[in-house]
C-alpha positions as a printed Julia matrix, in Angstrom:
86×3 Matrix{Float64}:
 -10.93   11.29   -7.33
 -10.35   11.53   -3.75
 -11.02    8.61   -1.8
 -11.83    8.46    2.08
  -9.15    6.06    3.9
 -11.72    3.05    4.06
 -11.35    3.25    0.88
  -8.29    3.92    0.13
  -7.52    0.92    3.08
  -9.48   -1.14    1.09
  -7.41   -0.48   -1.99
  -3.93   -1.32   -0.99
  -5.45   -4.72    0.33
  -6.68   -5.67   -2.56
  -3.23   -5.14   -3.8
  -1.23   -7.11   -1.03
  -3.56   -9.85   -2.18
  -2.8    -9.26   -5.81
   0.76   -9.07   -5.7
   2.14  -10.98   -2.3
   2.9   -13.99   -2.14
   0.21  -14.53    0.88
  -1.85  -17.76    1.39
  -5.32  -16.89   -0.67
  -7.88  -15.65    2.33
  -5.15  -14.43    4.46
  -6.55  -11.91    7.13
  -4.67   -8.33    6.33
  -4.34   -6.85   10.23
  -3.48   -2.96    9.05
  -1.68   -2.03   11.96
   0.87   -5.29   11.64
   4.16   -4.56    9.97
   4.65   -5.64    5.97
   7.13   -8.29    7.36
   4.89   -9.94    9.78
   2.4   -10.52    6.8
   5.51  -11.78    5.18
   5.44   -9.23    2.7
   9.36   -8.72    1.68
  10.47   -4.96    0.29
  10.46   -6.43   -3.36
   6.63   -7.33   -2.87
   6.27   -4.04   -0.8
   7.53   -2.23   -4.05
   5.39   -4.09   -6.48
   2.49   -3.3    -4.43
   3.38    0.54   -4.08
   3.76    0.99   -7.78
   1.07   -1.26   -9.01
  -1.58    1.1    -6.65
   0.61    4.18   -8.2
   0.07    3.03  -11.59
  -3.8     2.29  -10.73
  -4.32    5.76   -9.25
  -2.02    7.46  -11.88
   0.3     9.38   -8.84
   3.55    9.5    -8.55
   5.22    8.25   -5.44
   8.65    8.69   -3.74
  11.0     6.14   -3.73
  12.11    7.74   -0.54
   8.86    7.75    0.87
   8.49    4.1     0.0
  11.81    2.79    1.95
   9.67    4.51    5.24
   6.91    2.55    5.35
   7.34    0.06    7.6
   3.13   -0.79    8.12
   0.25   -1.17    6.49
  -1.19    1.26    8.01
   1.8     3.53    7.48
   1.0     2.85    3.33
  -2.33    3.36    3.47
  -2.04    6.83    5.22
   0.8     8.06    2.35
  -2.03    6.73   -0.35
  -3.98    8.9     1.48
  -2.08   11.99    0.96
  -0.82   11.21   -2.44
  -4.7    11.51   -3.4
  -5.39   14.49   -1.85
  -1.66   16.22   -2.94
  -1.11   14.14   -6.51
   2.55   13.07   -5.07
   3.95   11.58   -2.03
């Protein structure tokens, strides 16, 4: 199922909450980089493959290592759903 990027944007949040160590209501600004939310490449993994394994696609662990923003991860969801793999 193909999801629009609100919703896809609304996804990945869900799993920064879920799987980062970030204090429990902690605003999510999209365009802020993973780091400045605090959110270190081993969480940044975690939360890549537990939204792979959620939307059964397989991503790259090259394309992974790019993202540097939120925004950045919810655009490559974005084409993994409408491709099947980033």
């Amino acid at each position: 199922m193909n999801m629009d990027r609100s919703e896809t944007a609304d996804l990945v949040i869900r799993h920064i909450h879920a799987n980062a160590r970030l204090p429990p209501g902690a605003e999510i600004d999209p365009s802020k980089s993973l780091l400045d939310h605090g959110i270190n490449s081993m969480d940044a993994m975690e939360i890549v493959y537990s939204l792979a394994r959620e939307r059964r696609v397989r991503v790259s662990p090259v394309q992974v290592a790019k993202i540097q923003t939120i925004d950045q991860l919810i655009d490559m969801f974005g084409r993994v759903e409408n491709k099947g793999d980033a």
